[in-house]
C-alpha positions as CSV (number, residue, x, y, z in Angstrom):
1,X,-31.0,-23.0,3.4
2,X,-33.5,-21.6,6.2
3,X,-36.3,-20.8,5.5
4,X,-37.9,-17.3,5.7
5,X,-39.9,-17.6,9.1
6,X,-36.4,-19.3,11.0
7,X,-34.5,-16.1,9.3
8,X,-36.9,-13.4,10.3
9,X,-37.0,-15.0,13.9
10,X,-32.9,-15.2,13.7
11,X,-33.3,-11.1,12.9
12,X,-36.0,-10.5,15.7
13,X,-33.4,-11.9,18.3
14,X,-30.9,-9.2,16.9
15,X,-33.7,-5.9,16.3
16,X,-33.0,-6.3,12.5
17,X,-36.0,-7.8,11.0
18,X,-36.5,-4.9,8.9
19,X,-34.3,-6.5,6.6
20,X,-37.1,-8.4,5.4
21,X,-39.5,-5.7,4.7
22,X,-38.7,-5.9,1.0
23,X,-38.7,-10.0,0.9
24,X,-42.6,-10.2,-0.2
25,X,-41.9,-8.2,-3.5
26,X,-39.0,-9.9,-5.0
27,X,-38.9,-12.1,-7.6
28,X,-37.7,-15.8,-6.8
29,X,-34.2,-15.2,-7.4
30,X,-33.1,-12.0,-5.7
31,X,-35.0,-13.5,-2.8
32,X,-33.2,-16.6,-2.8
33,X,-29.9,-14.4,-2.9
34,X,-31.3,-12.1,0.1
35,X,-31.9,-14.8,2.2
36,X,-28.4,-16.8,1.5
37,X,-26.8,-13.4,2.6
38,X,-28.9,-12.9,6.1
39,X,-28.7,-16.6,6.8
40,X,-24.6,-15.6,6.8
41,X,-24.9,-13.3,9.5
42,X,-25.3,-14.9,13.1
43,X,-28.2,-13.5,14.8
44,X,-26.1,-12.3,18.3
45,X,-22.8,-11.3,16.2
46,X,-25.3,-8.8,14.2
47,X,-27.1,-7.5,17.3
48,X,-23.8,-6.5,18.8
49,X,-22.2,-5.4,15.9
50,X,-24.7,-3.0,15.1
51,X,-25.2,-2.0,19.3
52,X,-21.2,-1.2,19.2
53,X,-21.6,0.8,15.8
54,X,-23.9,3.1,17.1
55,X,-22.4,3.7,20.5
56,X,-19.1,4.1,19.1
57,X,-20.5,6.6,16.8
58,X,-22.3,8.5,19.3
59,X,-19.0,9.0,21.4
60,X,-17.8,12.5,21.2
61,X,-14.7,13.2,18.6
62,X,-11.2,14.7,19.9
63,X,-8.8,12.9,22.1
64,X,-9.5,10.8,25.1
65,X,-9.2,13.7,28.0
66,X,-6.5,12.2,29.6
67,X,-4.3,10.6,26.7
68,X,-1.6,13.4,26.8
69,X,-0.4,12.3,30.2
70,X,-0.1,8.6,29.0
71,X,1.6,9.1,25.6
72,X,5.4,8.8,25.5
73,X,7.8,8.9,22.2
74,X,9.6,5.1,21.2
75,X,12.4,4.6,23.3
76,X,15.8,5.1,20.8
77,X,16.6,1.3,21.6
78,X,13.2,1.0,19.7
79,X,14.2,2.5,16.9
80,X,16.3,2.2,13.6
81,X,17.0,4.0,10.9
82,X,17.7,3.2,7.1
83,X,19.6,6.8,6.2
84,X,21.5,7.4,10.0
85,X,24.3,5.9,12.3
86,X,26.6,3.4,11.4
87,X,26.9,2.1,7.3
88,X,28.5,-0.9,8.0
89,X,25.5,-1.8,10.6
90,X,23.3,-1.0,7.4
91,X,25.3,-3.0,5.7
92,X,24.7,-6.2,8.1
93,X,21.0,-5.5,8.1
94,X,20.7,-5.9,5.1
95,X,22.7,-9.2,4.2
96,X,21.0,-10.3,7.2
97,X,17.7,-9.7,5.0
98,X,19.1,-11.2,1.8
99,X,20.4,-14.3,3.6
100,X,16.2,-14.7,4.9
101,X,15.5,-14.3,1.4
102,X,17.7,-16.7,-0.1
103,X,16.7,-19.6,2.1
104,X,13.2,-18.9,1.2
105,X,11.8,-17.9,4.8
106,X,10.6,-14.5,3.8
107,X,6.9,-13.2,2.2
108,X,5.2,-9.8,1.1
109,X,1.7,-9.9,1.8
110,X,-0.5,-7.4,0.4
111,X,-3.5,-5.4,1.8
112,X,-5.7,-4.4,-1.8
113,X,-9.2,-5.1,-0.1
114,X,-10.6,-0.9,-0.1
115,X,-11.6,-0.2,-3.1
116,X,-10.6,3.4,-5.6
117,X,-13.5,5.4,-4.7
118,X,-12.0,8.6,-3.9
119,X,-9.4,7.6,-6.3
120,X,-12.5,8.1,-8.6
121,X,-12.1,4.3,-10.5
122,X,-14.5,1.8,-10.1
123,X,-12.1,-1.3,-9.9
124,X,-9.2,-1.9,-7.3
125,X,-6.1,0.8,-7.1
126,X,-3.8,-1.7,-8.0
127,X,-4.7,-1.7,-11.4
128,X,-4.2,2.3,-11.6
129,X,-1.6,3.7,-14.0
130,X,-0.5,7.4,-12.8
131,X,1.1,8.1,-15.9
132,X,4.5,7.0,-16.4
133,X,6.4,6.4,-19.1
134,X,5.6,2.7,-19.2
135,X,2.3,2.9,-18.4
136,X,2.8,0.2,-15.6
137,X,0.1,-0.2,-13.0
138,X,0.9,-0.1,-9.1
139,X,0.7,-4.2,-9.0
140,X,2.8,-4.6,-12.2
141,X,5.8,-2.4,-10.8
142,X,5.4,-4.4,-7.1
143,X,5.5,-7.6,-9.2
144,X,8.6,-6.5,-10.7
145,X,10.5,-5.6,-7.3
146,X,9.7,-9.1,-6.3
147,X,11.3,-10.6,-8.7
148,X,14.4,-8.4,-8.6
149,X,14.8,-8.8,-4.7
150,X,14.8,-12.5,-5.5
151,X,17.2,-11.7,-8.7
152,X,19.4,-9.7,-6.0
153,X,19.3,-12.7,-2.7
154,X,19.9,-15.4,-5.6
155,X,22.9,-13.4,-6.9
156,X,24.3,-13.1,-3.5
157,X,24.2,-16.7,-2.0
158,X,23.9,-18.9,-5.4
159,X,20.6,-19.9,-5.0
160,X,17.0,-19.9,-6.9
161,X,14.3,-18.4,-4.2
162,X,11.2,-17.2,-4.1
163,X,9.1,-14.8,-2.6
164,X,5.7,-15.4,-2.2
165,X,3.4,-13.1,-2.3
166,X,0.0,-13.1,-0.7
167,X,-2.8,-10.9,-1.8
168,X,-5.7,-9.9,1.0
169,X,-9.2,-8.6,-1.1
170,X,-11.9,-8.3,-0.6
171,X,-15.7,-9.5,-2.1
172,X,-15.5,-6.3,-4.3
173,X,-11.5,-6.8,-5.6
174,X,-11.4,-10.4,-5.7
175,X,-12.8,-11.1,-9.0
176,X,-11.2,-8.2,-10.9
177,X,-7.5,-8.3,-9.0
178,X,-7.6,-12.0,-10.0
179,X,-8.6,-11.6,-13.9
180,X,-5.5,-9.1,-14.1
181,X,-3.4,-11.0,-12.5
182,X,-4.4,-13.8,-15.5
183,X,-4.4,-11.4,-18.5
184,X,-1.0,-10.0,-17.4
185,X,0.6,-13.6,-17.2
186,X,1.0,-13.0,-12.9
187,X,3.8,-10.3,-14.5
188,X,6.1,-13.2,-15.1
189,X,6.0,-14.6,-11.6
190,X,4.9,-18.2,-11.0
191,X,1.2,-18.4,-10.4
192,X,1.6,-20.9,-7.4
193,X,3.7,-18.3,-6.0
194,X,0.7,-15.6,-5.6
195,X,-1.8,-16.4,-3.6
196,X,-5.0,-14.6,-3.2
197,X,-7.6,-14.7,-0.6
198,X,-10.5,-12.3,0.8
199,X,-11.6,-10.9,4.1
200,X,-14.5,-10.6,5.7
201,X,-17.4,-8.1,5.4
202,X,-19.6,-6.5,7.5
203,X,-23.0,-5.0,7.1
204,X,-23.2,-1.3,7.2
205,X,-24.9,0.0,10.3
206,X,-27.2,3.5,10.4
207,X,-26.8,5.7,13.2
208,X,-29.3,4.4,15.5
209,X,-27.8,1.1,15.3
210,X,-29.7,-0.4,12.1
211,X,-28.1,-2.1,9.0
212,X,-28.6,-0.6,6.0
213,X,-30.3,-2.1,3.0
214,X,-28.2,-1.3,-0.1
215,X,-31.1,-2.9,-2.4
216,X,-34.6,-4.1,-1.6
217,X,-32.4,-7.6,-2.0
218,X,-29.1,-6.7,-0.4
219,X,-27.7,-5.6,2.8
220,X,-25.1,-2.7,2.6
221,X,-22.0,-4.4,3.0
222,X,-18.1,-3.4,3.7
223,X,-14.6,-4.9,4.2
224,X,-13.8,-5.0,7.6
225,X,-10.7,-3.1,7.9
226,X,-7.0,-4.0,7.0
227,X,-7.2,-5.3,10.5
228,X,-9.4,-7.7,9.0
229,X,-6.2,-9.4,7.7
230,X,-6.1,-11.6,10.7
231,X,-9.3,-13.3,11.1
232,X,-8.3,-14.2,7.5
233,X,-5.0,-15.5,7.5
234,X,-7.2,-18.1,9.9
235,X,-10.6,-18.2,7.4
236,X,-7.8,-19.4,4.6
237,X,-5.2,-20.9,6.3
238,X,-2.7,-19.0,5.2
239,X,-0.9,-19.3,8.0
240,X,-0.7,-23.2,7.3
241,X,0.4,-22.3,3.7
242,X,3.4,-20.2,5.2
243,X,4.4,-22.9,7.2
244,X,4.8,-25.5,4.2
245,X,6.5,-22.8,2.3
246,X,8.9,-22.8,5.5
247,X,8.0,-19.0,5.5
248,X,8.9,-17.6,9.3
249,X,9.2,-13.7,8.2
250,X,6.0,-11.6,6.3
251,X,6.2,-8.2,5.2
252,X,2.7,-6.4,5.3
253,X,2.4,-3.5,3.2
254,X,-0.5,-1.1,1.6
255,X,-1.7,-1.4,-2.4
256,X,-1.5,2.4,-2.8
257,X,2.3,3.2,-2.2
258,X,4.2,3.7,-5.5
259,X,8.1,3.8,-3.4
260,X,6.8,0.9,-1.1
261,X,9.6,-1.9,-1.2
262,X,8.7,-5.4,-1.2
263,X,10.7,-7.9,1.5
264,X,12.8,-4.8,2.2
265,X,16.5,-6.7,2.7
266,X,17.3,-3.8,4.8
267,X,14.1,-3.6,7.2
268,X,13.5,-7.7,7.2
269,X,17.4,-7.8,8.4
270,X,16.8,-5.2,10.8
271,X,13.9,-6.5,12.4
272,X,15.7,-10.6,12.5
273,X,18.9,-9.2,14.2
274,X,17.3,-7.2,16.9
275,X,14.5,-10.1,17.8
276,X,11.6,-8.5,16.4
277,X,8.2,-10.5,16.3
278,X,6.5,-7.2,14.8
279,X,7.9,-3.7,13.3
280,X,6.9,-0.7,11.5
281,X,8.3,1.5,8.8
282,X,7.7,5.3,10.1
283,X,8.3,8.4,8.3
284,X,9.3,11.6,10.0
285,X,6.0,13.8,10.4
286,X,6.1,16.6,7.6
287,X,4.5,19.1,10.1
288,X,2.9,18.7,13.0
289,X,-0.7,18.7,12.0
290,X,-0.3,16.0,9.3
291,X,-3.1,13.2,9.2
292,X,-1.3,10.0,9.8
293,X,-1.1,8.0,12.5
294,X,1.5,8.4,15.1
295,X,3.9,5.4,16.8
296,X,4.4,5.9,20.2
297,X,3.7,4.5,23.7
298,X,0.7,4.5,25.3
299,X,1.0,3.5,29.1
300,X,4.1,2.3,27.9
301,X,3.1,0.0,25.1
302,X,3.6,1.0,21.3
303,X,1.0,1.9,19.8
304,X,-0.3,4.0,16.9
305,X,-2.7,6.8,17.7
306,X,-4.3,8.3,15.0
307,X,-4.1,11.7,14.6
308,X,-7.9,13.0,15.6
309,X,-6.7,11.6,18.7
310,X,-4.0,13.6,19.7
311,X,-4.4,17.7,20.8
312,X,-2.9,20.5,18.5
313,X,-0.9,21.0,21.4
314,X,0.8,17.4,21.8
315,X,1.6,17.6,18.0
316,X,3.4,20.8,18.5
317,X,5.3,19.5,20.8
318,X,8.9,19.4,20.4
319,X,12.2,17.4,21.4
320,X,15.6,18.6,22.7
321,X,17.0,18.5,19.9
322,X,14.3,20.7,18.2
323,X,12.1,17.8,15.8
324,X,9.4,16.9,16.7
325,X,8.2,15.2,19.7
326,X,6.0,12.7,18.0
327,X,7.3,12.6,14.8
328,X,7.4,8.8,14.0
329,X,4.3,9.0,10.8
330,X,2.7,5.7,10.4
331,X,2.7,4.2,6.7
332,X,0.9,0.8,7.3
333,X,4.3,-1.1,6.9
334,X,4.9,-3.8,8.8
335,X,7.5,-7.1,9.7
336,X,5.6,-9.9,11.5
337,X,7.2,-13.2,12.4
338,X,4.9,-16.1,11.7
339,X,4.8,-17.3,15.2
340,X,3.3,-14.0,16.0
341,X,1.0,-13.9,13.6
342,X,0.1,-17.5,14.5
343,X,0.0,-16.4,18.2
344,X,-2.9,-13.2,16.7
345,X,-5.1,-15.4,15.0
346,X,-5.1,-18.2,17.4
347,X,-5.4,-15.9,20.4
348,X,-5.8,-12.5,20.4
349,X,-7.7,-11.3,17.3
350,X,-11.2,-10.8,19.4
351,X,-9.7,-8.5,21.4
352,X,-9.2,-5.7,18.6
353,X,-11.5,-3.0,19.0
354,X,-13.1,-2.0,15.6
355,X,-12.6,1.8,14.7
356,X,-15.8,4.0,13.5
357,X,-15.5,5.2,10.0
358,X,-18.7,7.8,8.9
359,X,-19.2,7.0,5.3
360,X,-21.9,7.9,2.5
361,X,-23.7,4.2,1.8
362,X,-26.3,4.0,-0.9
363,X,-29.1,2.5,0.7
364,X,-32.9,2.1,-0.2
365,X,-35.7,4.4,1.2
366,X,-39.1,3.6,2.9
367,X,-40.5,2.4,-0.2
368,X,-37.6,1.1,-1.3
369,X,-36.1,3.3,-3.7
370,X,-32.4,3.6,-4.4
371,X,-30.9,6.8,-2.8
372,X,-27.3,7.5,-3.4
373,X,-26.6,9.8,-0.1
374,X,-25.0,13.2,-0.5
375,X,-24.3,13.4,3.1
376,X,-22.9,10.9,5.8
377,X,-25.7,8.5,6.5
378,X,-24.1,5.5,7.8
379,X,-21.1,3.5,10.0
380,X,-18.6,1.3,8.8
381,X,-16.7,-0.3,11.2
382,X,-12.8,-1.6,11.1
383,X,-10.3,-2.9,12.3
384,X,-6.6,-1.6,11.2
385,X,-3.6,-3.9,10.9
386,X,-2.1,-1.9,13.3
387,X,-4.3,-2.6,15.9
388,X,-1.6,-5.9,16.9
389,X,1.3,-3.5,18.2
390,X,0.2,-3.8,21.9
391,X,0.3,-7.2,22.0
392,X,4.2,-7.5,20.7
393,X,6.9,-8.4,22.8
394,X,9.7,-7.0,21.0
395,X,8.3,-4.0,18.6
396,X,10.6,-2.3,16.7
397,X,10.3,0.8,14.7
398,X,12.4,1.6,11.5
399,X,12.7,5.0,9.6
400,X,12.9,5.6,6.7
401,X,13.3,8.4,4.0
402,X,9.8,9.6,2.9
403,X,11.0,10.7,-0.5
404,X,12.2,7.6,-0.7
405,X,10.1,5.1,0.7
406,X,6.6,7.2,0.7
407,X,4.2,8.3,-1.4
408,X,0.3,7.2,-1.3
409,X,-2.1,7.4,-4.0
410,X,-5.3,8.0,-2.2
411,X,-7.3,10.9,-4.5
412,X,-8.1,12.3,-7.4
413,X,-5.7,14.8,-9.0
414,X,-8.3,17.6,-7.8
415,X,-7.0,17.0,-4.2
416,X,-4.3,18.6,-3.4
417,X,-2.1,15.6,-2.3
418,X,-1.7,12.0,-2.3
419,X,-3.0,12.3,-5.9
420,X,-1.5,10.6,-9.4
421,X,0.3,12.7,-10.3
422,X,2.6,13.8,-6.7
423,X,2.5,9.6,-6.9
424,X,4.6,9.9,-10.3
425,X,6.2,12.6,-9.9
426,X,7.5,10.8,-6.3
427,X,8.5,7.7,-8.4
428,X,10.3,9.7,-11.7
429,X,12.6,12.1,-9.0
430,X,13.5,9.5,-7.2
431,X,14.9,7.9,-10.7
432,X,16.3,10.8,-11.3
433,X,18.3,11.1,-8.2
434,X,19.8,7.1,-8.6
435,X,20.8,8.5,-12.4
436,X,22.4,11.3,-10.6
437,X,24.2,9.8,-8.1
438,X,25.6,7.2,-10.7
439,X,27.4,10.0,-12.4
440,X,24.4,10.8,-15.4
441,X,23.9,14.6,-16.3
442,X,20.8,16.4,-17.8
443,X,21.0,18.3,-20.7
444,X,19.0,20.6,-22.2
445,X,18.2,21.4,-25.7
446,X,21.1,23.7,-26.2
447,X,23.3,20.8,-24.5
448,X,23.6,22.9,-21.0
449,X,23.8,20.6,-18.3
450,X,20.5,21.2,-15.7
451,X,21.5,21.8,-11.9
452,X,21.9,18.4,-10.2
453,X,19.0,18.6,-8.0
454,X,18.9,15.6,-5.7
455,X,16.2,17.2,-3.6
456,X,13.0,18.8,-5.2
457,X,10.1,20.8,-3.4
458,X,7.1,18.4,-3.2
459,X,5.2,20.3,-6.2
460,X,8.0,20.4,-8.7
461,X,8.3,18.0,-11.4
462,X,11.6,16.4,-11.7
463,X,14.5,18.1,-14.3
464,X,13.5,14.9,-16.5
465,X,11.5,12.2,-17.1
466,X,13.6,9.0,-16.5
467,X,11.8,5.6,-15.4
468,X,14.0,2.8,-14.2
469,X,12.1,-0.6,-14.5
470,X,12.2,-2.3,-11.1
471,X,13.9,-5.3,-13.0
472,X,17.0,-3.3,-13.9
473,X,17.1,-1.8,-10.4
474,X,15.2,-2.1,-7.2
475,X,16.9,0.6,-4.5
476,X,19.1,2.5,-6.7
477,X,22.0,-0.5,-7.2
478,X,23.5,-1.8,-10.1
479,X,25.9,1.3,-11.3
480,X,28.4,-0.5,-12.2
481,X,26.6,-2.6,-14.8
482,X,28.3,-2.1,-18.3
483,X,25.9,-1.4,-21.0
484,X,26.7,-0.6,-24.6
485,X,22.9,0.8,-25.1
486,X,20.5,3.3,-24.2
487,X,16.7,2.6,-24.1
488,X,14.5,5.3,-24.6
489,X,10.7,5.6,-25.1
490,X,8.6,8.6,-26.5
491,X,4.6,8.1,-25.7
492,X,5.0,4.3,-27.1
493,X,6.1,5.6,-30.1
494,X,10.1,3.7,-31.7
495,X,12.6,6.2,-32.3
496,X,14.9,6.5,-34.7
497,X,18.9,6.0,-33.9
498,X,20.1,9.3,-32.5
499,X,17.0,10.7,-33.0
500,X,14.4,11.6,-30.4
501,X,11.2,13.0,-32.2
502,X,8.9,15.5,-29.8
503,X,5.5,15.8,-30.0
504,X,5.5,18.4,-32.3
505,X,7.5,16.4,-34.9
506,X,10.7,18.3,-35.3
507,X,14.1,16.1,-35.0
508,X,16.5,16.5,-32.4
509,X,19.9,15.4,-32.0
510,X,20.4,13.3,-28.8
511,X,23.4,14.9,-27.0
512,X,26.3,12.9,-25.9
513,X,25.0,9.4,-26.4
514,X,27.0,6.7,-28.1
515,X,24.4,4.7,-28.8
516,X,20.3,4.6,-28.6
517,X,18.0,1.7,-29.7
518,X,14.4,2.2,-28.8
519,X,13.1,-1.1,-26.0
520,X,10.2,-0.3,-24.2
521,X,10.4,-3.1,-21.9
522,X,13.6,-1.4,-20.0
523,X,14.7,1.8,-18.6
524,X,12.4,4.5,-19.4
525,X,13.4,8.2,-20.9
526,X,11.6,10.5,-22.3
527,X,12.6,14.3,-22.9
528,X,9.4,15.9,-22.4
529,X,9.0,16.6,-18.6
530,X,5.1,16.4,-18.5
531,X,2.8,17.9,-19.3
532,X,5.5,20.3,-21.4
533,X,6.2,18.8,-24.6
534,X,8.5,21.3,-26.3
535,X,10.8,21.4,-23.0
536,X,13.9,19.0,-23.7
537,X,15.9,17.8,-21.2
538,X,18.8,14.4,-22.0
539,X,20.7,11.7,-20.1
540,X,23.9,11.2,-21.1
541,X,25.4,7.7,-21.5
542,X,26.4,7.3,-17.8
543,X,22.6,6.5,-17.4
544,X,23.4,3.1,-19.6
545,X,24.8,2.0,-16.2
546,X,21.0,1.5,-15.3
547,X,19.9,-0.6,-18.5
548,X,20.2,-3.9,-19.3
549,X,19.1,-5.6,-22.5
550,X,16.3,-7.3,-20.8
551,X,12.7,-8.0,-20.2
552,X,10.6,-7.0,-18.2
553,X,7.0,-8.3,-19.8
C-alpha cells in the first residue's frame, strides 16, 4: 500500500487533498481502509473526472439550441414490429430466435447495479415482491422465463440448451443479489449458468468540482451508469466467457420491468434475420410529454435523446398519419451481437460521454459530522447503455406492446406511477387477457359471467386475480395443454375441494369447475381482486388449459 505522504501528493496533483483532512483522527483501521480506497483512484483520472462533473453541471438545462433541425424519426426499414404486418413473418422471427436458442448461441444479461432508493428498500429491486399471489420477487419470475424459453427451444428442435444469464451489480448489490441467489437454490437454474459480476464506481463530485466525503473514512461513491456495463464486460472478461459458451447473441435488459421477456424468440429472430449487430425494444410514447428517452436520428445516426432534451414543441409534433412524430419510447432493451460488443470494449468505450445526474449524497461537514442532505448537493455522473447506438452499423428498432412488454417498478406506491402496485396490476391483466383469449370466463359470485375486458384503463384493477407462473407459460402459449386440474391459492392458505374460503370465512361454491386441488407452486387464482376481499370473481375450467401439475420451486 502507499503510504500517506505518496497519497496526499497523488491528491495534490488532482486538487483533492481534502480527502485527507480527516486521516489524522481515525483509528488504525478505518484509516487503513481510507487509504486502500484513494490509492484506487488514479490521481489524473480523478482530476478530470471531477473538472468534467462540474462543468457539465454548470451547463444550462433544456435542449441543445439547434437539435430540432438535426433530429429525424427511424427510417420504417429500421423498424419492426411484434403486433403489426405480416404473421407469418412473425412467425419466421421467431423460429429464427428459437433456432439461436437451441444451439445455445443466445444470453440475457442483466443490468441490477442502482440500487431501490426511491423504491424506498434498502437492498436491490430484484429482490422486491409487488404483491402477487405467489409472492415471487422480480428475479424469481425472470428466473423462471429463462427456463421456460429454454423448455420452449428444446421442445422445438430436440435439444437440452441453456441460456445463460449474466448479472451486472454493483459494490452495493453484489453481496446481497448473490446470497439470494444461494438461499433460493439460483430458482432451479444451474449455478454455473448465472454469472455475476460488478461495475465500476465513481466518486461523487460537489458542484465546484470536489469529491465528496461520505464519512470522515470514506469517499462518496456511485455506480457508474448502466453504461458502465461495457468497461465491465472487459474488467471480468465476460466477453471471453461468452465466447467459450459459443454465445454470439446477448439480450440486455433492466431489473425493474415485471413484463420484460428474457431472450425474446421473437426480437432475437428479428434482429439475426435483418443483420443487426445492436437493437432496441421501443414502446409507442403514451403522450407527448412522457419522460423516456426517445429513438431517433440525430444527424442521421440513431440515437436516444432523452426527453429534457427535446422542446415541448418537437414532442408535439405529429406524423401524416396522425401519431406521433417521435413516438419510439425507449425501455433500456437491447440485442447486441458479441462481435459488437467485443468491437465497444476493445474500442470505442472511451468515447462515451458520461451524463450529469443531481442527486442528494450524504456527506460529512467541516468538522466532520454526518449530514444526510435534504436538497441536491452533489453530481453523479453516468454513462447509459444506450450510449453505443451511434456506433452501430446496422441498428434496428423493434416495437412492441407496452401493455404487454412494459411496466417499470421505479417508486414507491405514493407516486403516482411506475409504482408496485400499476407493476402487478400490469402483470395480473395481462394473465388475465391470455385466460381470456384461451376461451376462460369470469364469474361472479352470483355465477354472471364479467365483461371480457382484454383492455383495461391503466388505473383499473383487472376483473380477477389470476397469476400464470412463467413455467406453465412464458408469452401467453400453451392453450392447448390438457389438464384435468385447477390450482388455486388464497393468501397461502390450502383450500378445500370445491371450496374457496374468503377472508371473511364464509364458504363458497366454486362455479363451473370440475375439479380443484390447491398447489401453490403453479398457476395462481385467487377470487378476491385486491385489496377487496368480499368481491368474488371465478375462472372456469378452460383456464386448466394454463396449469400443469408441475413445479416451479
Amino acid at each position: 500500500m502507499a503510504s500517506e505522504a505518496d497519497l496526499r501528493a497523488r491528491l495534490q496533483r488532482a486538487s483533492q487533498e481534502h480527502l485527507l483532512r480527516f486521516c489524522a483522527e481515525l483509528a488504525p483501521e478505518p484509516r487503513a481502509a481510507l487509504l486502500a480506497q484513494l490509492e484506487a483512484l488514479e490521481p489524473e483520472a480523478l482530476r478530470q473526472h471531477c473538472q468534467r462533473a462540474a462543468a457539465a453541471c454548470a451547463r444550462p438545462p433544456g435542449p441543445p439550441p439547434d437539435l430540432a433541425a438535426r433530429l429525424q424519426p427511424l427510417p420504417l426499414e429500421r423498424v419492426g414490429s411484434a403486433s403489426e404486418g405480416d404473421p407469418q413473418t412473425r412467425r419466421l422471427w421467431e423460429e429464427e430466435g428459437f433456432h439461436q436458442i437451441a444451439l445455445n448461441k443466445v444470453a440475457v444479461l442483466l443490468l441490477a447495479g442502482g440500487q431501490g432508493t426511491r423504491l424506498g428498500v434498502t437492498y436491490p429491486k430484484g429482490m422486491y415482491q409487488v404483491g402477487l399471489p405467489s409472492q415471487k420477487t422480480l428475479y424469481q419470475l425472470q428466473a423462471e422465463r429463462i427456463r421456460r424459453v429454454e423448455q420452449l427451444a428444446g421442445e422445438r428442435y430436440g435439444t437440452r440448451c441453456t441460456v445463460p444469464w449474466y448479472i451486472m451489480t454493483s459494490e452495493f448489490t453484489l453481496e446481497p443479489t448473490a446470497k439470494f441467489f444461494k438461499e433460493h437454490d439460483f430458482f432451479h437454474l444451474d449455478p454455473n449458468n448465472v454469472i455475476m459480476f460488478e461495475q465500476r464506481m465513481l466518486p461523487a463530485v460537489s458542484f465546484d468540482g470536489r469529491a465528496i466525503l461520505e464519512r470522515k473514512d470514506k469517499v462518496a461513491m456511485a455506480p457508474d451508469g448502466n453504461g458502465g456495463l461495457y468497461s465491465a464486460l472487459e474488467d471480468h472478461q465476460i466477453l471471453e466467457d461468452m465466447e467459450r459458451r459459443g454465445v454470439e447473441f446477448v439480450h440486455v435488459y433492466c431489473v425493474d420491468n415485471i413484463l420484460v421477456r428474457l431472450a425474446d424468440p421473437l426480437f432475437i429472430g428479428f434482429c439475426v434475420l435483418r443483420g443487426a449487430d445492436c437493437g432496441a425494444k421501443v414502446v409507442e410514447k403514451a403522450y407527448p410529454e412522457e419522460p423516456v428517452g426517445v429513438v431517433c436520428q440525430v444527424d442521421g445516426v440513431p440515437q436516444v435523446v432523452e426527453y429534457s432534451e427535446i422542446s415541448p414543441e418537437v414532442a408535439q409534433l405529429r406524423a401524416p398519419g396522425g401519431g406521433l412524430l417521435y413516438n419510439a419510447g425507449n425501455i433500456c432493451n437491447h440485442f447486441f451481437t458479441r462481435d459488437f460488443l467485443r468491437t465497444v470494449t476493445r474500442e470505442l468505450e472511451p468515447l462515451l460521454q458520461p451524463h450529469v445526474a443531481v442527486k442528494k449524497v450524504p456527506c460529512v461537514d467541516e468538522h466532520g459530522n454526518p449530514v444526510k442532505p435534504l436538497q441536491p448537493n452533489g453530481i453523479k455522473m453516468e454513462k447509459f447503455v444506450f450510449d453505443v447506438l451511434p456506433f452501430a452499423k446496422n441498428f434496428m428498432a423493434f416495437q412492441v406492446l407496452r401493455e404487454e412488454e412494459f411496466s417499470p417498478l421505479k417508486n414507491a406506491d405514493s407516486a403516482d406511477r411506475d409504482n408496485p402496485s400499476t407493476s402487478r396490476r400490469a402483470l395480473l391483466a395481462q394473465h388475465c387477457r391470455w385466460a381470456l383469449r384461451a376461451g376462460a370466463r369470469f364469474l361472479d359470485v352470483h355465477g354472471a359471467q364479467l365483461p371480457e375486458q382484454l383492455s383495461l384503463p391503466g388505473s383499473a384493477e383487472p376483473p380477477a386475480i389470476c397469476e400464470i407462473s412463467p413455467l406453465v407459460s412464458y408469452a401467453g402459449e400453451g392453450h392447448k395443454v390438457s389438464v384435468k386440474k385447477l390450482h388455486l391459492i388464497k393468501q397461502h392458505r390450502y383450500l378445500g375441494r370445491h371450496i374457496l374460503e374468503n377472508t371473511n370465512k364464509s364458504n363458497i361454491p366454486l362455479l363451473g369447475l370440475e375439479m380443484a386441488i390447491i398447489c401453490y407452486r403453479c398457476t395462481f387464482l385467487t377470487a378476491n381482486p385486491l385489496p377487496c376481499p368480499n368481491k368474488l370473481s371465478l375462472l372456469t375450467k378452460q383456464l386448466a388449459t394454463f396449469t400443469v401439475d408441475r413445479s416451479d420451486g
